[in-house]
C-alpha positions in Angstrom: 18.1 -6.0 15.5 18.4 -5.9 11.6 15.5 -5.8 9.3 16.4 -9.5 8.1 16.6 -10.5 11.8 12.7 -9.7 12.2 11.7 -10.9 9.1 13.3 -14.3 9.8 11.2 -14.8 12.9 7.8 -14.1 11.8 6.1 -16.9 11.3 1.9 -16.4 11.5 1.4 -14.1 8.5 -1.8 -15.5 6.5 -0.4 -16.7 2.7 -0.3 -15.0 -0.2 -1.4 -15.9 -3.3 1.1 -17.0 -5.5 -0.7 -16.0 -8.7 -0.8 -12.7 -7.1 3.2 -12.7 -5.9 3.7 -13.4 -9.8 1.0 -10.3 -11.2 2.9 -8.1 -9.0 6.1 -9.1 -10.4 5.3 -8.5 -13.5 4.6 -4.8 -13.1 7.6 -3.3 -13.7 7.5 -5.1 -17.1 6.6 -2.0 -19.7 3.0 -3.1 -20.9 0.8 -6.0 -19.1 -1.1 -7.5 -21.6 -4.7 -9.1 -20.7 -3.7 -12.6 -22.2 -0.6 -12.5 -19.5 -3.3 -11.3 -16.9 -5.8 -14.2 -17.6 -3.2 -17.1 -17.9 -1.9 -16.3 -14.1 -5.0 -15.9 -12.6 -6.4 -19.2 -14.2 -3.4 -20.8 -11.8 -5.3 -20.1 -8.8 -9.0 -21.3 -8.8 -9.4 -19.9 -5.3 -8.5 -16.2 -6.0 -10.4 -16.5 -9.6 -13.3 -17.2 -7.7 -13.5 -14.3 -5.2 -12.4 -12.3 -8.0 -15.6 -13.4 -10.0 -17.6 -12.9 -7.5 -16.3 -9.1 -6.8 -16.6 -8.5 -10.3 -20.7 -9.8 -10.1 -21.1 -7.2 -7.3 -23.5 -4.6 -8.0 -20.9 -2.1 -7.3 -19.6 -2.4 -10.7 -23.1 -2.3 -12.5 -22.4 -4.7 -15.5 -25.3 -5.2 -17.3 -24.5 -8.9 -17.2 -23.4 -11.7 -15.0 -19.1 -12.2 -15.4 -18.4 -15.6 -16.0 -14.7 -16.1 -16.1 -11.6 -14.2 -16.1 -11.1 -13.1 -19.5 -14.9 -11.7 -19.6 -14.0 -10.0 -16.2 -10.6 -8.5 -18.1 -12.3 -7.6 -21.2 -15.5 -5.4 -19.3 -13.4 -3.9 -16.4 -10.1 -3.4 -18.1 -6.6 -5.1 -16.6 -6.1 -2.1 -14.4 -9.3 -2.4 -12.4 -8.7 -6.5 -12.3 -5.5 -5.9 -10.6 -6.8 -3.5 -8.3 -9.6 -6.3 -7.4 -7.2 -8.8 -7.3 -4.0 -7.3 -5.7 -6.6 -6.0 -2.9 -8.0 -9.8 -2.4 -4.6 -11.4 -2.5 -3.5 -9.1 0.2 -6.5 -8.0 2.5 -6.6 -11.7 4.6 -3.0 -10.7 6.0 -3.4 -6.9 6.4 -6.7 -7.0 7.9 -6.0 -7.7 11.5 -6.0 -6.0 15.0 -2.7 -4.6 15.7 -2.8 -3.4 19.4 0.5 -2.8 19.9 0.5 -0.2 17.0 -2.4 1.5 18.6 -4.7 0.1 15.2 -8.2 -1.4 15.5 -9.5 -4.1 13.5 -9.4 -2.9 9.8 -7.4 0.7 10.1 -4.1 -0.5 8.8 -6.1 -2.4 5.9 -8.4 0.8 5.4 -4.8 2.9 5.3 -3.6 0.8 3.1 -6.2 0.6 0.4 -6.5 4.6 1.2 -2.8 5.5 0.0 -3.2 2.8 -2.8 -5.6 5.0 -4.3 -4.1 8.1 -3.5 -0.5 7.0 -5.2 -2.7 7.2 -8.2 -4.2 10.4 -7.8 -0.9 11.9 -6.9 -0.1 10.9 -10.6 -2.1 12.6 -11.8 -1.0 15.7 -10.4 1.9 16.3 -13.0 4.8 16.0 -10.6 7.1 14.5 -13.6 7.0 11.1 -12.0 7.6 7.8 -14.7 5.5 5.5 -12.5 3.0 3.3 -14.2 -0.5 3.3 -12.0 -0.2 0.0 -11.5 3.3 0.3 -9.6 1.7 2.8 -7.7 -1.4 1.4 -6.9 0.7 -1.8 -5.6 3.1 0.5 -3.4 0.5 2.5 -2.0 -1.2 -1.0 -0.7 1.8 -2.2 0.8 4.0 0.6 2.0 3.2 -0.3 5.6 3.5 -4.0 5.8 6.6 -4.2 8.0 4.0 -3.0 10.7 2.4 -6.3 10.8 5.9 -7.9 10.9 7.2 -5.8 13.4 4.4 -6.4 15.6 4.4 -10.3 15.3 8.0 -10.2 16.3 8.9 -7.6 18.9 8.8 -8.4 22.5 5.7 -6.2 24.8 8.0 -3.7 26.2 9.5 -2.7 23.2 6.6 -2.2 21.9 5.1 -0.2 24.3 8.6 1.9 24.3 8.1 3.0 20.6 4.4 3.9 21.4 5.6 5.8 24.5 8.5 7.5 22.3 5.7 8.7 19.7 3.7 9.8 22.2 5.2 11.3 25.0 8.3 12.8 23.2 6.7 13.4 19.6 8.9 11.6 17.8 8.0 10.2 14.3 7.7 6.3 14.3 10.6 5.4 11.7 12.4 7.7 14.3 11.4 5.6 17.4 11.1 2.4 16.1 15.3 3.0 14.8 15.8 4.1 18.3 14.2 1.4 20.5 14.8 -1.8 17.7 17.9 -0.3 14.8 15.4 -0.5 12.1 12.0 0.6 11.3 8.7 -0.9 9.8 9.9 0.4 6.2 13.0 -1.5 6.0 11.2 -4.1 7.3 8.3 -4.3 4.7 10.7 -3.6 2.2 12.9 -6.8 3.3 9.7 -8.9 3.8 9.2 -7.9 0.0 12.5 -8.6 -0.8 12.1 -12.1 0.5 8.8 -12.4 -2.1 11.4 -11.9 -4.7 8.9 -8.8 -5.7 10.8 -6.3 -8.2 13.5 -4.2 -6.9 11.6 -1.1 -7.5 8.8 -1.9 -5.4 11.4 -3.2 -2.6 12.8 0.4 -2.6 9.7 2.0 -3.0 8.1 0.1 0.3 11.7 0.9 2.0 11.7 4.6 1.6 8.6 5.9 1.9 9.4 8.0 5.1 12.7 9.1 3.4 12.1 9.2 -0.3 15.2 9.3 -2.5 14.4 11.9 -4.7 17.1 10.7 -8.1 16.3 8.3 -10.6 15.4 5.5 -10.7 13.5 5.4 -7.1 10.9 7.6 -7.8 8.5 5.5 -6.4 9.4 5.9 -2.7 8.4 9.3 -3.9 4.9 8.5 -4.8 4.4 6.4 -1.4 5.7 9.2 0.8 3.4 11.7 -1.0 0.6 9.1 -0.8 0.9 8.3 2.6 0.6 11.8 3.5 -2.4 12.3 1.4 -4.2 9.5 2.6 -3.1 10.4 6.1 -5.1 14.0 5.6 -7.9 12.5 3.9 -8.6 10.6 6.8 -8.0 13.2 9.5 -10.6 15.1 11.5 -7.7 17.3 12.8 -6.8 21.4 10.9 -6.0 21.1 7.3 -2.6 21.7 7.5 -1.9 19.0 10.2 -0.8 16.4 7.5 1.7 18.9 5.6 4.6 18.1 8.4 4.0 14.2 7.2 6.3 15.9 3.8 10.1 15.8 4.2 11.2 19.3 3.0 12.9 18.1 0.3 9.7 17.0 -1.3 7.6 19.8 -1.0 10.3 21.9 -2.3 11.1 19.8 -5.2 7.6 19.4 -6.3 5.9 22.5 -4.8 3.2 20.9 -2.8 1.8 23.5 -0.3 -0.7 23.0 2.0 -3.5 24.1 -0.6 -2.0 21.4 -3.2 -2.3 18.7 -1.0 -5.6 19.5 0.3 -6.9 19.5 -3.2 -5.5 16.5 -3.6 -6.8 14.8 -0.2 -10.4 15.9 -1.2 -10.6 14.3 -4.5 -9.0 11.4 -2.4 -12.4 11.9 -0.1 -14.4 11.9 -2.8 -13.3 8.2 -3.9 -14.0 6.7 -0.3 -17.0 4.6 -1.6 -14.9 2.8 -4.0 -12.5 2.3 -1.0 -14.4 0.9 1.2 -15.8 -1.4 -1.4 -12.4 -2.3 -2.3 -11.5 -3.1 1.6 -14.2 -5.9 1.5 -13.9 -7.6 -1.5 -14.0 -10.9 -0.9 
C-alpha cells in the first residue's frame, strides 16, 4: 500500500487550525515578523483564545495580565508564541491512545513535544546545520504523525504483525512497517503534510527522519533524526548508551556524536521537562 493510499483513507483526524496550517507555512520564509504573526492569529478567535489564556498562566510569570495577541507577541517574543501556538493547534489530534502502536494516552504527544524541544537544543550544538529554530521546533513536533494515520487506517492484523516484527525479530519500525504495509509512518506523515500544502522542507524533513539525507538542502531530516534520538534517551530508564543505535552511522560519523555527546545533550533535554510538560497541556 502506498503512502497516498493511507493517507486517502483516514478520515477521523481532529482539525487543524488553519491559522496555524498558514504560521507553519510561513517558516521557511527568512524572517517572521510579529505584525505577520498577529494578523494570522487574529483569523482564528478560537486558537487566540487558548493562546491568551496559556500566556495568563502562571508558568510564564508576567507581571501583568495578556490581553491580546500583539501584547502576548511583544512580552514573550514570536518564538515562544509559536511554540504556544503550534503546540495548541496540534495537541487535540496527537494526543490520543494508540493501542495498536503499543502508546498510552499522551506518550506520542509527550514524544512529540520532547523531540520539538530537543531539535532545538541539537542546534545549538554547532553541528553546521542552517535550520531556523522555528523549522526545527515545528519538525521535531510532527516527525511522527504518520503513526496516527497509520493506525486509523491499517486493518488489526497488520497491525499486530508490525508489533510482532519489532518485537520478536528486533527489527526497527520503518523496517517492519515497509515490510508488512510497503511504506512506513515517515513517508506517511510526510505525505499527510504534503496534503497540508506545508513547505517542502518540512515535508522532507517529516519523511526522512529515520533515514536522514545528509546533502543540502534537507538538512532538516537531519535535525529530526538526531532529535528523535535525543528525546528517545532523555526519556529512557534503560543504560546510557541504549539510544546511540537510534543514529544511522552516517550521522554519527559526519557530525561526531558519541555516546558522551548525546548524553550531554539528552540531560540538558531533562533539564527542560517542566517546560515540556507545561507545553503538553496547554490548552
Amino acid at each position: 500500500m502506498k503512502a497516498q493510499e493511507i493517507v486517502g483513507k483516514v478520515r477521523n483526524l481532529p482539525p487543524v487550525s488553519q491559522a496555524a496550517l498558514r504560521l507553519v507555512s510561513m517558516l521557511d520564509q527568512p524572517a517572521i515578523s510579529n505584525d505577520e504573526i498577529v494578523e494570522v492569529l487574529k483569523c482564528d478567535n478560537v486558537l487566540t483564545a487558548k493562546l491568551l489564556r496559556a500566556c495568563n498562566s502562571p508558568f510564564f510569570g508576567l507581571e501583568e495580565p495578556v490581553a491580546s495577541v500583539d501584547q502576548a507577541v511583544f512580552l514573550l517574543g514570536h518564538q515562544q508564541i509559536l511554540h504556544i501556538v503550534l503546540t495548541l493547534a496540534f495537541g487535540g489530534a496527537m494526543s490520543v491512545t494508540l493501542p495498536q502502536h503499543a502508546l498510552e494516552a499522551e506518550d506520542l504527544w509527550r514524544h512529540s513535544v520532547t523531540t520539538a524541544q530537543a531539535a532545538e537544543t541539537v542546534l545549538g550544538e554547532g553541528l553546521d546545520l542552517e535550520v531556523e529554530p522555528s523549522v526545527a521546533f515545528t519538525v521535531g513536533l510532527l516527525h511522527d504523525l504518520g503513526k496516527l494515520v497509520m493506525s486509523q487506517v491499517l486493518s488489526v492484523e497488520q497491525l499486530a504483525e508490525i508489533r510482532a516484527r519489532v518485537a520478536l525479530a528486533g527489527m526497527a519500525r520503518p523496517e517492519a512497517e515497509q515490510e508488512v504495509v510497503g511504506t512506513d509512518h515517515a513517508e506517511v506523515g510526510g505525505e499527510l503534510l504534503r496534503m497540508w500544502r506545508l513547505p517542502e522542507v518540512l515535508v522532507e524533513g517529516v519523511r526522512w527522519h529515520h533515514q536522514p539525507r545528509l546533502g543540502p538542502p534537507a538538512e532538516l531530516s537531519v535535525v529530526a533524526h538526531v532529535a528523535n534520538a535525543v528525546a528517545h534517551r532523555a526519556r529512557e530508564d534503560a543504560a546510557s548508551g541504549s539510544a546511540a543505535t537510534h543514529l544511522t552511522a552516517e550521522v554519527r560519523d559526519r557530525f561526531r556524536l558519541d555516546d558522551a555527546r548525546l548524553e550531554a545533550m539528552a540531560q540538558r533535554l531533562r533539564e527542560q521537562f517542566e517546560r515540556i510538560e507545561h507545553l503538553m497541556h496547554l490548552g
